[in-house]
C-alpha positions as CSV (number, residue, x, y, z in Angstrom):
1,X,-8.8,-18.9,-19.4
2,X,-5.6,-17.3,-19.6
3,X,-2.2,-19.4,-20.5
4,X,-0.9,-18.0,-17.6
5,X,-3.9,-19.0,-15.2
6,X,-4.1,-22.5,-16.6
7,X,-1.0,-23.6,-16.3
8,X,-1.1,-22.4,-12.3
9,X,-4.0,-24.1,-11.7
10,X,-2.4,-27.3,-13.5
11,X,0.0,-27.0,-11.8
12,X,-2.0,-26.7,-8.4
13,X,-4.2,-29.6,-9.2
14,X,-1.7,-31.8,-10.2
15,X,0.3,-31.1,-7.2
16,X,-3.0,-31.5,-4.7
17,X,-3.6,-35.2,-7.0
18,X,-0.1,-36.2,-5.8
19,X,-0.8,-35.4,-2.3
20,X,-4.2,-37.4,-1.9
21,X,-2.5,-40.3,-4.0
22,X,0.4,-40.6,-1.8
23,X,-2.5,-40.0,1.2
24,X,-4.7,-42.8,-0.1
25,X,-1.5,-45.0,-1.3
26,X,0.2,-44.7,2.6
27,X,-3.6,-45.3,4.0
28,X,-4.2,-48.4,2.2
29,X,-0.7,-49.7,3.5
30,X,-1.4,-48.5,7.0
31,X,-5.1,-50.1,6.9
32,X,-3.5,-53.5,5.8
33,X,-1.1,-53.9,8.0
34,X,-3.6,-53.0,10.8
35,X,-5.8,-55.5,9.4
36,X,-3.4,-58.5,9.0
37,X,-2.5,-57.6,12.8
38,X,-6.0,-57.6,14.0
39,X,-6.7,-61.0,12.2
40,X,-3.5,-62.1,13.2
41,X,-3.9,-61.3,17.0
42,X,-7.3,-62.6,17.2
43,X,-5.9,-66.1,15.4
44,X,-3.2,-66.5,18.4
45,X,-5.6,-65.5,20.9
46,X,-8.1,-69.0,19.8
47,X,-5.0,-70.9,19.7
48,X,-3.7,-69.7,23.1
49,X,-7.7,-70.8,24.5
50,X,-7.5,-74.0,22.6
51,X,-4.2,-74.8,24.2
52,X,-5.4,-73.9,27.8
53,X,-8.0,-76.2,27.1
54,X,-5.8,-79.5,25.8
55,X,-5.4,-82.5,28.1
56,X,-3.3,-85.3,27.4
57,X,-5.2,-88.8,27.6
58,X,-3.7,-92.0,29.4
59,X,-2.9,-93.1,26.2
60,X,-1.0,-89.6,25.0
61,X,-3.5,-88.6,23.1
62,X,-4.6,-85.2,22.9
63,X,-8.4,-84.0,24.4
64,X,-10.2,-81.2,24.6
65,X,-12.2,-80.3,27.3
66,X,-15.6,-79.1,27.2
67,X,-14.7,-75.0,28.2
68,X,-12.8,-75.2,24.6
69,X,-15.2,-77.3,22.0
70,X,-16.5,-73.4,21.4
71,X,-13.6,-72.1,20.0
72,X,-12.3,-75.3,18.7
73,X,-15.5,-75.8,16.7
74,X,-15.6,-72.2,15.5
75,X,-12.3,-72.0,14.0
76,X,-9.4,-73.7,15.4
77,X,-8.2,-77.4,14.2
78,X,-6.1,-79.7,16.6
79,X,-4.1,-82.5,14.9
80,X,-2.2,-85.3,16.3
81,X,1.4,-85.0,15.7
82,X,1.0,-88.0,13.1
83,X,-1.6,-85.9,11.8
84,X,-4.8,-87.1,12.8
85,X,-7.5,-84.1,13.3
86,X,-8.8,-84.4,17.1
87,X,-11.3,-81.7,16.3
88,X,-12.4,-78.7,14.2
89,X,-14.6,-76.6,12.7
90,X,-17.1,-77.7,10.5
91,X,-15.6,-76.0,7.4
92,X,-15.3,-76.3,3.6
93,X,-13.5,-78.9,1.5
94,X,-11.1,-76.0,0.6
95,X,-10.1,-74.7,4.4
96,X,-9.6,-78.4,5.1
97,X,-7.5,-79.4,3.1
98,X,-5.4,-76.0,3.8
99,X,-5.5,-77.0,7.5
100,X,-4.5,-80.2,6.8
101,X,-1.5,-79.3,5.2
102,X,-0.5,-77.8,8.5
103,X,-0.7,-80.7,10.7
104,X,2.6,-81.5,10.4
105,X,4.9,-77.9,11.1
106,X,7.4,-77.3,13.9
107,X,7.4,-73.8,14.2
108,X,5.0,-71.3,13.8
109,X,3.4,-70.9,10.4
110,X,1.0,-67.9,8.3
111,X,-0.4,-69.0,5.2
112,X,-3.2,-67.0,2.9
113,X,-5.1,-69.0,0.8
114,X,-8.6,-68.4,-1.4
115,X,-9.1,-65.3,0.5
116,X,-8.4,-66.7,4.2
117,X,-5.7,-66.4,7.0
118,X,-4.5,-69.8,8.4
119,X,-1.4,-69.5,11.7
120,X,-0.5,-73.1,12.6
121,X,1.3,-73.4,15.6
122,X,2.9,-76.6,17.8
123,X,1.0,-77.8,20.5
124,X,3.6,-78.2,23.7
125,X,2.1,-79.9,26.8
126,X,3.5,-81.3,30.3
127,X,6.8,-80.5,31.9
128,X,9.2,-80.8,30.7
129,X,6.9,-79.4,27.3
130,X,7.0,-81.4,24.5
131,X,5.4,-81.5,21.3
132,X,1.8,-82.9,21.4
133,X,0.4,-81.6,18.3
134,X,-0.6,-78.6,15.7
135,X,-3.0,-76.2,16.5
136,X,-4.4,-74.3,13.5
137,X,-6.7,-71.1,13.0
138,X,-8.0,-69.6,10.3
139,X,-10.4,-66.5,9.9
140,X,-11.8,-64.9,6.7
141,X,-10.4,-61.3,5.3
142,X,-13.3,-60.5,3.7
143,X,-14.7,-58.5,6.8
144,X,-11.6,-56.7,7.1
145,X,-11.0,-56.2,3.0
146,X,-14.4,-54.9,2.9
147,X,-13.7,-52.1,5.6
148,X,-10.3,-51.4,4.2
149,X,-12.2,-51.1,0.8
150,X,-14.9,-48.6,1.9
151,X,-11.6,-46.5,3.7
152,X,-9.7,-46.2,0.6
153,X,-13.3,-45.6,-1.4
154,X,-14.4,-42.7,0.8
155,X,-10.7,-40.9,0.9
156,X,-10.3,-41.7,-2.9
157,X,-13.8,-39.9,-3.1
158,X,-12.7,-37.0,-0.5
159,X,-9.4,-37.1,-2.8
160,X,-11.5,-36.1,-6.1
161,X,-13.1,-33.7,-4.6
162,X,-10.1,-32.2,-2.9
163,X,-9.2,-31.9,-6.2
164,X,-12.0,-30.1,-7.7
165,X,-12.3,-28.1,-4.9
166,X,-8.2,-26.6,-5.2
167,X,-8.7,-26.0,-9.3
168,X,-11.3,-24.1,-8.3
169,X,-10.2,-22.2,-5.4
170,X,-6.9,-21.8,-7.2
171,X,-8.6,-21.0,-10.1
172,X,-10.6,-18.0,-8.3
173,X,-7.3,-16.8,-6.5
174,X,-4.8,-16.5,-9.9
175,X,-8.4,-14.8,-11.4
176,X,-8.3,-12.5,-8.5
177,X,-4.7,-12.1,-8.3
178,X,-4.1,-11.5,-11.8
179,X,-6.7,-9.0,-12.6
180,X,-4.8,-5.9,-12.2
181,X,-2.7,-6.9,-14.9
182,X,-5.5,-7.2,-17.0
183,X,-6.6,-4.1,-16.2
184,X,-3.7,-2.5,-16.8
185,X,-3.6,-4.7,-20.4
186,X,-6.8,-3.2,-21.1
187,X,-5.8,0.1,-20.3
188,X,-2.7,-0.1,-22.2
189,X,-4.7,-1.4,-25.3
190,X,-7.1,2.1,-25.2
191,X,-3.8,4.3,-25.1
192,X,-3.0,5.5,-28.6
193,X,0.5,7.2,-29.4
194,X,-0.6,10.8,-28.3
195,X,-1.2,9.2,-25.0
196,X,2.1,10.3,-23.6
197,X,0.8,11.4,-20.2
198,X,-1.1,8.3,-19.0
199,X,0.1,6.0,-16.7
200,X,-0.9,2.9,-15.2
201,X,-1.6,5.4,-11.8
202,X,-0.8,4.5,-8.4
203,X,-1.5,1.6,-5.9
204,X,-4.3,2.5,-4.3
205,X,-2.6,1.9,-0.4
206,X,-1.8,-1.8,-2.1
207,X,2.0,-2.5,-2.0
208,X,2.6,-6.5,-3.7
209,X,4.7,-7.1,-6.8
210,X,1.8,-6.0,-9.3
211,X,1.7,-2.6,-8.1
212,X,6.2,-2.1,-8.3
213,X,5.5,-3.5,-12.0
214,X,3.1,-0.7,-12.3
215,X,5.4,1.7,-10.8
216,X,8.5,0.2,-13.0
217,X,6.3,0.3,-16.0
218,X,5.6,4.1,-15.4
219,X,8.8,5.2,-14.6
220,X,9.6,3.7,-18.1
221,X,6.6,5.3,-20.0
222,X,8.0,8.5,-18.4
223,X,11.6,8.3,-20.1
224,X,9.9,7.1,-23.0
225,X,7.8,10.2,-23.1
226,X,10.7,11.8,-22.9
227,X,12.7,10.8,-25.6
228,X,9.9,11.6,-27.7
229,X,8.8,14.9,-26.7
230,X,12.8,15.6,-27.3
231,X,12.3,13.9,-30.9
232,X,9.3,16.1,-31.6
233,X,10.8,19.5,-30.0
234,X,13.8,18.5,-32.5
235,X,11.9,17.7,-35.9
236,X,10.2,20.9,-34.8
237,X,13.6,22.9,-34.5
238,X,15.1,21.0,-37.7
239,X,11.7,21.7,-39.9
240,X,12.2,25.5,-38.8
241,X,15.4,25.8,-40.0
242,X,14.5,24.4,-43.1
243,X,11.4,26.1,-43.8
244,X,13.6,29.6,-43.3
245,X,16.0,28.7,-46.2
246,X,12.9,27.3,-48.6
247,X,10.7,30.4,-47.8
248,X,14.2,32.5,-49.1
249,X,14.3,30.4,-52.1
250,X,10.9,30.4,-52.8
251,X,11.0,34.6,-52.7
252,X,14.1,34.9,-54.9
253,X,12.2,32.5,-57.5
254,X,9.1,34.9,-57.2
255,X,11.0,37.6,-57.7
256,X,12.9,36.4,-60.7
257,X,9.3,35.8,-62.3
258,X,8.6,39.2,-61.8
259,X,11.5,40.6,-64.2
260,X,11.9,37.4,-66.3
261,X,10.8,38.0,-70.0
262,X,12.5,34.6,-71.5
263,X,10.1,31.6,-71.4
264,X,12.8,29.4,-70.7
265,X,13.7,30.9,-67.6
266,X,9.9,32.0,-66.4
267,X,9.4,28.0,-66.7
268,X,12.4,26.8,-65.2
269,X,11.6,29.3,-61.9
270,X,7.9,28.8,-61.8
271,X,9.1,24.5,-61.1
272,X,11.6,25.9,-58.6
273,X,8.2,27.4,-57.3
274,X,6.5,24.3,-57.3
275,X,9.1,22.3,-55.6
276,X,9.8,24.8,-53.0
277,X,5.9,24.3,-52.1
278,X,5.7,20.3,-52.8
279,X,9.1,20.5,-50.3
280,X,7.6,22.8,-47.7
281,X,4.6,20.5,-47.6
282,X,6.6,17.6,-47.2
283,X,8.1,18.9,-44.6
284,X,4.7,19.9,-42.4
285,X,3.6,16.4,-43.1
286,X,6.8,14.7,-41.5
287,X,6.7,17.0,-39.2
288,X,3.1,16.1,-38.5
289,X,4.1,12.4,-38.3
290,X,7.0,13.0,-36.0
291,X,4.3,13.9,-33.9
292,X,2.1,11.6,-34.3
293,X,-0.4,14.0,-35.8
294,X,-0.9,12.1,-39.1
295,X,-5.1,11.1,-39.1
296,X,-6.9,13.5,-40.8
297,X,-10.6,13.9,-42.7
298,X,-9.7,14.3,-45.7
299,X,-10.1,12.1,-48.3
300,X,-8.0,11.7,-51.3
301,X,-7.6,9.7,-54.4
302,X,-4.9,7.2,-54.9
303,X,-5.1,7.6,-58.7
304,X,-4.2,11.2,-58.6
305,X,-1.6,10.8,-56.3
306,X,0.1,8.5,-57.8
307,X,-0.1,10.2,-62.0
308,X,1.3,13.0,-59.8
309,X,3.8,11.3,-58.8
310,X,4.5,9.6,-62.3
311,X,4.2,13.0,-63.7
312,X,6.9,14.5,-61.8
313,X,9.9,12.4,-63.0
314,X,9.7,14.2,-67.0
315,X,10.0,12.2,-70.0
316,X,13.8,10.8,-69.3
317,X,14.0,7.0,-68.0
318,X,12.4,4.2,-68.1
319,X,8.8,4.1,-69.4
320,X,6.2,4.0,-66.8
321,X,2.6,2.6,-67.4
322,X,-0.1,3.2,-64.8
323,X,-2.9,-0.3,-65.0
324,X,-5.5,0.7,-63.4
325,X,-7.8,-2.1,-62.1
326,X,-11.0,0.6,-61.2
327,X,-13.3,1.3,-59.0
328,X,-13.1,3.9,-56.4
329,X,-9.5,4.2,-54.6
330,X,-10.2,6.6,-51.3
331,X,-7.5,6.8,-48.9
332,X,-8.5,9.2,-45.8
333,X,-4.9,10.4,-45.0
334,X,-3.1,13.6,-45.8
335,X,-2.1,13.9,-49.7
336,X,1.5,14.6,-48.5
337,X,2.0,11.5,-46.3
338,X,0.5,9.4,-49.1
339,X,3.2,10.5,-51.5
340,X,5.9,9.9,-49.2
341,X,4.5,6.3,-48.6
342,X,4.9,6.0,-52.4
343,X,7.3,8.0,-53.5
344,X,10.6,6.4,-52.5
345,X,9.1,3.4,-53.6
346,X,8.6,4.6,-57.0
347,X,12.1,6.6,-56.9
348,X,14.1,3.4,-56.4
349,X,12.1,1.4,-58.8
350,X,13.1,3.9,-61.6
351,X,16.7,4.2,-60.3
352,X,17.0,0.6,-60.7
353,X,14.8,-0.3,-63.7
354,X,15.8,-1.5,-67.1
355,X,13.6,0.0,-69.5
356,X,10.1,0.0,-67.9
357,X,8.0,0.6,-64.8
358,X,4.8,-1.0,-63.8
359,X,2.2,0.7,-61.5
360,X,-1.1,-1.0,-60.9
361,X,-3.7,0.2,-58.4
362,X,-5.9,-2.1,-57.3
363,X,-8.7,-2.8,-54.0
364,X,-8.2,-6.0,-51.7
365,X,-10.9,-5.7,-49.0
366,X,-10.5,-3.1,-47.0
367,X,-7.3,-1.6,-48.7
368,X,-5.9,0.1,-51.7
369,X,-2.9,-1.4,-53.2
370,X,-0.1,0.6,-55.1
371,X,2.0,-2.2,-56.7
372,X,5.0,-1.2,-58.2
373,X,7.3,-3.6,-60.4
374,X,10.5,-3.1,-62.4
375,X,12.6,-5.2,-64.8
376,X,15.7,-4.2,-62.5
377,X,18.7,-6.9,-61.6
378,X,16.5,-7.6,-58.0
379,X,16.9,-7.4,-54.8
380,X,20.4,-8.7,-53.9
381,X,20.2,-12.4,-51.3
382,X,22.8,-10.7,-49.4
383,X,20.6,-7.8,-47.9
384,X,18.8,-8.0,-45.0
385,X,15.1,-6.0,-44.6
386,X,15.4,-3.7,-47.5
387,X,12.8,-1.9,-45.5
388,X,15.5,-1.3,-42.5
389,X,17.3,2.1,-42.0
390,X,20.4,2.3,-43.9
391,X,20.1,-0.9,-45.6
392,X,20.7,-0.1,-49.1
393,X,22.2,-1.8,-52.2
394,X,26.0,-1.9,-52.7
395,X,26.1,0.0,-55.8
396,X,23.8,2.8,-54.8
397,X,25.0,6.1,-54.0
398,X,21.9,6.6,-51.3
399,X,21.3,6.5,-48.0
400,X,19.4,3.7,-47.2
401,X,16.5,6.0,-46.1
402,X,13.5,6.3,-48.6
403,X,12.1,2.7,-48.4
404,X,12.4,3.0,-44.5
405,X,10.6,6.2,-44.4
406,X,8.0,4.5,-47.2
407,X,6.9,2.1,-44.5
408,X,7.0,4.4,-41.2
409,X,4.9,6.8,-43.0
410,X,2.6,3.6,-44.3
411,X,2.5,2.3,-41.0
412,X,1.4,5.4,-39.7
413,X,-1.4,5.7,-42.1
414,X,-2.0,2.0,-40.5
415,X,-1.3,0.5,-43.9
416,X,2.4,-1.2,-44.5
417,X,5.0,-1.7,-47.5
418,X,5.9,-5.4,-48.2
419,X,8.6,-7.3,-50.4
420,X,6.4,-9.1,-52.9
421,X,8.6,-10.5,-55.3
422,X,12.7,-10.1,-55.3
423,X,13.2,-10.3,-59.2
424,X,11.6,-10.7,-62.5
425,X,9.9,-8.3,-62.4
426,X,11.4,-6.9,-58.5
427,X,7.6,-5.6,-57.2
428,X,6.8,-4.1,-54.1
429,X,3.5,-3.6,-52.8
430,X,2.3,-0.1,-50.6
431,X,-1.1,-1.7,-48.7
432,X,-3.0,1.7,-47.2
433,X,-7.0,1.5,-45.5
434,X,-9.4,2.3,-48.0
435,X,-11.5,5.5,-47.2
């Protein structure tokens, strides 16, 4: 379940549980207060008979006649006003002694005791009235507890359900609701970066706040498209005009080989030769990564590559020693976009190294490994990502551009360029898939 999803429904259920707990909680008061008004009522009412059925004997005590022994006998005690029970029901030591302890009030009196209801109320007879005794009633709660019980039982019950019943309905709806953003996830996972012309599409006669993100999302993709078809009609432009100079060079060198008889010069034009060519190829594999054109079948190996690469900086600087940990090291990638994921790397470790350079190739898993170490000063504390455009040492005369282009180009192979150790030795590692 989705983060998104499960906190909604969370969020639902725990808002439904707060309802049916302030239901059940405002239920349970309602239902006691009903009850201790229902027991209460029914205790007046047997007082009220008893009293209609009180006579006051020659000799001012009280009698009751025989149309109230019923009532008196079920629940009701009658006392004296010195406290002497004239009758009552035939009840436990407990209740007796509760009613006893009412013989004696003046006004109107509830007491709740061991899980009973006792109302003792003065007896007034003759005219003018005067007090002739205490009348006192009890009644049991357990009746009424019991009901009140199975009330809050059942709607605690209905509550739990409830509850079930909203995670899951609110579950279903956020699922339901939410699934043309997974889609669109989904379809956004399948584009690749040549994709420039899909879109999420339209609504489908649906107009809600998912489909306006859909349409927001394409009216971005469309000025990102943009941009990038004007960044490939412009690398297309730039490699043109720099193709037309190189192609001049390259003809004057030719030309010069022709007519040169000095060995000197016939080798010093045939490199201008070679350079010409390693540029213009350099140049169609940029371009070819500018437009996102840079997966290819060909596979080539990383140790050739890189003694290329070692080979083309001469005898002068620092000493450079290839280790060579085996094994097959296949890269499928073009040969031109693997030396520019290398290249710079290996430039500024010479530029910066103190008497030697160490290459070792190496397999981890699934990827070749070119891991390049100098004895250099280090990567300065002070710099941010070394890897960022324009980021460059203080005392370098660069541009802060060949690391940066190291890892676009590695990215674009789907491999990467990491910082693996700042100083002594300063190494940094070029991870690309193996073939």
């Amino acid at each position: 379940m989705g983060s998104v999803r499960l906190r909604i429904v969370r969020s639902a259920t725990t808002v439904t549980a707060l309802a049916m707990g302030v239901m059940v909680t405002v239920v349970l008061l309602v239902a006691t207060r009903l009850n201790t008004e229902r027991i209460d009522a029914a205790l007046k009412d047997g007082i009220e008979a008893t009293t209609a059925a009180l006579t006051r004997a020659p000799d001012g005590r009280l009698r009751v006649s025989e149309a109230g022994q019923d009532e008196v006998r079920d629940r009701v005690w009658v006392f004296q006003p010195d406290g002497t029970l004239v009758d009552g029901p035939d009840a436990g030591s407990r209740a007796q002694v509760v009613a006893e302890s009412l013989a004696h009030v003046t006004r109107t009196t509830r007491l709740e005791r061991f899980g009973r209801v006792y109302i003792a109320v003065p007896i007034r007879l003759g005219r003018p009235a005067s007090v002739a005794g205490v009348a006192v009633a009890s009644a049991s709660t357990q009746t009424y507890d019991s009901s009140r019980d199975l009330l809050v039982g059942g709607l605690a019950v209905l509550g739990l359900l409830m509850i079930g019943l909203s995670a899951a309905l609110t579950s279903v709806t956020v699922a339901r609701t939410l699934r043309p953003v997974a889609q669109m996830t989904d379809l956004a996972a399948q584009w690749s970066e040549q994709d420039l012309d899909s879109r999420f599409g339209g609504s489908h006669g649906r107009r809600d706040e998912l489909t306006h993100l859909g349409d927001t999302l394409d009216a971005l993709l469309d000025r990102v498209a943009a941009t990038i078809r004007n960044e490939q009609q412009l690398t297309s432009e730039l490699a043109h005009e720099l193709r037309t100079p190189l192609t001049s060079i390259r003809g004057e060198a030719e030309l010069g080989l022709i007519g040169a008889s000095d060995d000197t010069m016939r080798e010093r034009l045939t490199r201008i030769v070679d350079q010409v060519d390693r540029l213009n190829a350099t140049i169609s594999a940029l371009l070819a990564l500018a437009r996102r054109q840079s997966r290819t079948a060909h596979r080539i190996d990383l140790h050739e590559v890189v003694a290329g690469l070692v080979a083309g900086h001469g005898p002068t600087g620092p000493s450079m020693v290839i280790e060579d940990a085996g094994g097959d090291l296949l890269v499928t990638a073009d040969a031109a976009l693997v030396e520019r994921a290398i290249g710079p790397v290996l430039e500024n470790a010479v530029r910066y190294a103190g008497h030697a350079v160490r290459i070792r190739l190496l397999k981890t898993g699934s990827e070749v490994c070119v891991r390049i170490s100098d004895d250099g000063h280090g990567v300065s504390a002070d710099l941010p990502d070394i890897f960022a455009a324009g980021v460059r040492d203080p005392g370098s005369a660069g541009a802060g551009l060949g690391l940066a282009l190291a890892r676009r180009v590695a990215v674009s192979l789907g491999g990467s360029v990491v910082l693996v150790s700042a100083s002594d030795p300063t190494t940094v590692e070029i991870r690309l898939p193996a073939a």
